[in-house]
C-alpha positions in Angstrom: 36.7 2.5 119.8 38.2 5.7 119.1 40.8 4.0 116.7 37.9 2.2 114.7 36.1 5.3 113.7 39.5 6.6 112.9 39.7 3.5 110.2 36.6 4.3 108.6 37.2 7.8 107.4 40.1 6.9 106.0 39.1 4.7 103.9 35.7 6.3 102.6 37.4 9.0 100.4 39.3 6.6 98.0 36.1 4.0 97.4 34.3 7.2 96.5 37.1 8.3 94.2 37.1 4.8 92.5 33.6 4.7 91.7 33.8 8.3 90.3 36.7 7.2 88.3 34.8 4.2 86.9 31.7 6.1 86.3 33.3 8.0 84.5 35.4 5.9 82.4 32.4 3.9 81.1 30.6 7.3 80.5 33.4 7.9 78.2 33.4 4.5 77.0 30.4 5.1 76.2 30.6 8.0 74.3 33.8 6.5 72.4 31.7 3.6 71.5 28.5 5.8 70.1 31.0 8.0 68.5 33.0 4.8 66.5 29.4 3.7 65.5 28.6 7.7 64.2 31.7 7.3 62.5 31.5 3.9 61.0 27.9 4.6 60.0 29.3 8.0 58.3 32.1 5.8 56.7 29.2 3.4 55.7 27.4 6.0 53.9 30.6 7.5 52.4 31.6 4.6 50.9 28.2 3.9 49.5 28.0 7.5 48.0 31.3 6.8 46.3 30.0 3.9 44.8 27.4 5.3 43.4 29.3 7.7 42.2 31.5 5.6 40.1 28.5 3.1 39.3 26.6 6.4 38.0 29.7 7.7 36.5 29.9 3.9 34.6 26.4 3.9 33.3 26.5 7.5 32.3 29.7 6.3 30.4 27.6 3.4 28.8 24.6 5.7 27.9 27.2 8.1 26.3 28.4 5.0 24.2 25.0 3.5 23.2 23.8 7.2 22.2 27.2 7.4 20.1 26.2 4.0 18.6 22.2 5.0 18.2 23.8 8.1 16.2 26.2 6.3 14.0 23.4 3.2 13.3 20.7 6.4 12.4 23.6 7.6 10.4 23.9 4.3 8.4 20.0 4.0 7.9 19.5 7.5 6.8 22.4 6.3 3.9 20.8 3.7 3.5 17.3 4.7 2.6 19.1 7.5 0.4 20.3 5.0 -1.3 17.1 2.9 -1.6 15.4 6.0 -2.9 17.9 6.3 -5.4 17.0 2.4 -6.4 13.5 2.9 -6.4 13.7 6.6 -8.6 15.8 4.7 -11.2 13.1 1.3 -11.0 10.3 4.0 -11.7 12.0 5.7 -14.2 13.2 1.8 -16.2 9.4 0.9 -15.4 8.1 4.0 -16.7 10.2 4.2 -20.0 9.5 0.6 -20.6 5.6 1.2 -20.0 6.2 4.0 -22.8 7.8 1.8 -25.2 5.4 -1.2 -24.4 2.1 1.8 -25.3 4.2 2.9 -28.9 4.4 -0.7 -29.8 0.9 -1.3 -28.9 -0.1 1.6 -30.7 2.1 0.9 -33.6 0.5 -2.6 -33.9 -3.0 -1.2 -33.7 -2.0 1.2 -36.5 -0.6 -1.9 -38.5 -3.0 -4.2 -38.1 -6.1 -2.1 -38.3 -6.8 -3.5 -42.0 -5.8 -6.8 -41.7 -7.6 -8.1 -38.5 -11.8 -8.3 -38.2 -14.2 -9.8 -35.8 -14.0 -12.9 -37.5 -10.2 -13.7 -36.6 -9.0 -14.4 -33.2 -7.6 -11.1 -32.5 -9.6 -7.6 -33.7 -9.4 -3.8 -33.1 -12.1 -2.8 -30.4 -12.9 0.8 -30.0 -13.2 1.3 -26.6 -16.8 2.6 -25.7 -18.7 1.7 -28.8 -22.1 0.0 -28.1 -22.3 -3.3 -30.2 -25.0 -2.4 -32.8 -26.5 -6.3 -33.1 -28.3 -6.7 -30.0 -30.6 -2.8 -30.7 -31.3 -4.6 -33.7 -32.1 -8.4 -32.7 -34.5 -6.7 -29.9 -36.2 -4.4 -32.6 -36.4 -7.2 -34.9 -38.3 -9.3 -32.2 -40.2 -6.5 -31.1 -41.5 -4.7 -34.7 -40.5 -7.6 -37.2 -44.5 -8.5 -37.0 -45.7 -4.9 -37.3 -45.7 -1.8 -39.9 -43.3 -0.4 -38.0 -40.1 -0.5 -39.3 -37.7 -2.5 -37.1 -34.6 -0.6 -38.3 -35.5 2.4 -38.4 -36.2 2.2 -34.4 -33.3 0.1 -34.2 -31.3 3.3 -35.5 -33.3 5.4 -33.3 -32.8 3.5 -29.7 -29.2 2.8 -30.8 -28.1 6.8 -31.5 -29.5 7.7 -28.4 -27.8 5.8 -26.0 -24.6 6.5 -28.3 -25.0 9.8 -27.4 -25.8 8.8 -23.5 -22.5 6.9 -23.2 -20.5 9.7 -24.8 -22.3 12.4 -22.6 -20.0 13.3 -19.8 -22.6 14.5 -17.4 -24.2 11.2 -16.8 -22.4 9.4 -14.4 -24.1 5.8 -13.5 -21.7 4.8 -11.0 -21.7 3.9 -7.3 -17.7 4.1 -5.6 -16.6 1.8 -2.8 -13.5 1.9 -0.9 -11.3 -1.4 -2.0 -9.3 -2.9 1.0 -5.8 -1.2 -0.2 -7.9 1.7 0.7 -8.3 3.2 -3.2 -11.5 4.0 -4.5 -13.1 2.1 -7.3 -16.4 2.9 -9.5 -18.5 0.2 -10.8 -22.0 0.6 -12.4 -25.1 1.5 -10.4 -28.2 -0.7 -10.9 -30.3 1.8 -9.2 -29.6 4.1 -12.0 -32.5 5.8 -13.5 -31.9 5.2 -16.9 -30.4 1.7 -16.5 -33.0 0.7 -15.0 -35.9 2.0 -17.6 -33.2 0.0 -20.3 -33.3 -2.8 -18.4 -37.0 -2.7 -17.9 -38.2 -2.1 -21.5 -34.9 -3.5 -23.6 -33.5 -7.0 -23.6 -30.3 -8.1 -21.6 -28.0 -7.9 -24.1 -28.7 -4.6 -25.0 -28.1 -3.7 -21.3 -25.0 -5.6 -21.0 -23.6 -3.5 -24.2 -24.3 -0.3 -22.8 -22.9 -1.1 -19.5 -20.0 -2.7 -20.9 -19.5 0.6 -23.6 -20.1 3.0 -20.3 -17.5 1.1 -18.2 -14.9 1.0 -21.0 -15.4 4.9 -21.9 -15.1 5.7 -18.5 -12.0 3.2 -18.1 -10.3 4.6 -21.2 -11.4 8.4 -21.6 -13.2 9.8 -17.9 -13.0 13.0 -18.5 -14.4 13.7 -22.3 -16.4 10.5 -23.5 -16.6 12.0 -27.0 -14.4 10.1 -29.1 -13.6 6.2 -29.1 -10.3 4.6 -28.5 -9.0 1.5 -30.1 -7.2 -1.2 -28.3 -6.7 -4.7 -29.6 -8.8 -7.3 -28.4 -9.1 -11.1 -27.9 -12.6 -12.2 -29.7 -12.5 -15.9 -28.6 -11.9 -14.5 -24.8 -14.0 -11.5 -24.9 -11.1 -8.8 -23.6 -8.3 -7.2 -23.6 -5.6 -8.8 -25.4 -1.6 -8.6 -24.4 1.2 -7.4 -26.6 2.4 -10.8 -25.9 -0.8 -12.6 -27.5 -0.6 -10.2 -31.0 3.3 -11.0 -31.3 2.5 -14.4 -31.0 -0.2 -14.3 -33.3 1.2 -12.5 -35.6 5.0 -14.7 -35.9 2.1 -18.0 -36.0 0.7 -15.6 -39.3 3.7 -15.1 -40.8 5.6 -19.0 -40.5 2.2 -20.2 -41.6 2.0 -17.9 -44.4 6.1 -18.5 -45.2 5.1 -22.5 -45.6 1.9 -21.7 -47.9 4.8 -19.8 -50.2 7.3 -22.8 -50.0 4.9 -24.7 -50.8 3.7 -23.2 -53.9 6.9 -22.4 -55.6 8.2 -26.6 -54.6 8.8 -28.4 -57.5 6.6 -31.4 -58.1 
């Protein structure tokens, strides 16, 4: 009995010694294996920061190329509109001269042709702003031609004055409306008092050939409205004519006027 006890305190130490020992080795286990997983989660994160790095470094390299490229293709359009400027200064300046030398001929031909063209042929010299004297006296004619009053001299009378309305810079009758290029433009006011006591008391034409003077004066000379200016007109089309139209008139003139002198110095 005594020898059994003996047995079992011998062997008690080293079964506490191995448990301690295991304990102990999976505590450290333990601790290796939450430390490797710190560690791999730090090299994790490491090597993600690196990459970053270098992918930031890339695209920073990229931006610094594009932003080189944005400056040099500025670069090139800011030479380029210079030069476009250039173009257009030297297109304003051609159209500009040729505008000038397109007004001299036009004036010289006006100057030229004064004597030999009339109402009666196609082409005639208009002054710009003139009031057409026949329709005062067709409605003074109607109007007095029965009567001792004397139809011309009122014709005179109605005509003088609204010469001197058209020429008078103060009266305006114009309305302005904004045109879709966004420019202003003036065109004649119905509501005008005057306009409307012509219209109400003359006849149609007359009102049509003071609208049409007022229009043309202010078209032609705005500011002053004293004095007429002459342009050359088409009678048959009732406007402006081109420098085209008169040249081509005038060559038709001239080759029909060389073949009545052929003609007349042919032997028969």
């Amino acid at each position: 009995m005594a020898s059994s006890n003996h047995h079992n305190v011998t062997d008690n130490p080293p079964n506490e010694a191995s448990f301690i020992i295991a304990n102990t080795l999976r505590q450290t286990n333990a601790v290796m294996e939450e430390a490797s997983r710190k560690i791999e989660h730090k090299d994790n994160l490491l090597e993600a920061a690196l990459e970053y790095i270098q992918t930031s470094r890339l695209e920073k390299e990229k931006l610094k190329t594009t932003e080189y490229q944005l400056k040099a293709k500025v670069r090139d359009l800011e030479a380029e509109i210079e030069i476009l400027k250039a173009e257009k200064q030297t297109l304003v300046m051609k159209e500009r001269t040729r505008n000038d030398e397109l007004q001299a001929a036009r004036k010289e031909a006006i100057r030229e042709l004064g004597t030999m063209l009339n109402y009666r042929s196609l082409f005639s010299i208009k002054m710009m702003g003139e009031i057409s004297r026949k329709p005062f006296e067709d409605m003074c004619f109607k109007k007095y031609s029965n009567s001792k009053t004397d139809w011309r001299n009122e014709s005179q009378k109605l005509f003088s004055m609204w010469e001197e309305n058209v020429k008078n810079p103060q009266w305006r009758p114009f309305k302005r409306f904004i045109k879709h290029d966004g420019t202003f433009q003036e065109t004649i006011d119905e509501n005008d008092a005057k306009l409307k006591e012509l219209r109400k008391e003359g006849s149609e034409k007359v009102y049509e050939s003071v609208v049409n003077a007022v229009l043309e004066m202010n078209e032609y000379n705005p500011s002053r409205r004293y004095s007429n200016i002459p342009e050359l007109w088409n009678n048959k089309e009732n406007r402006k004519a081109s420098l085209k139209e008169i040249i081509h008139y005038i060559c038709k003139q001239l080759k029909s006027s060389n073949s009545k002198r052929k003609r007349a110095f042919a032997f028969p």
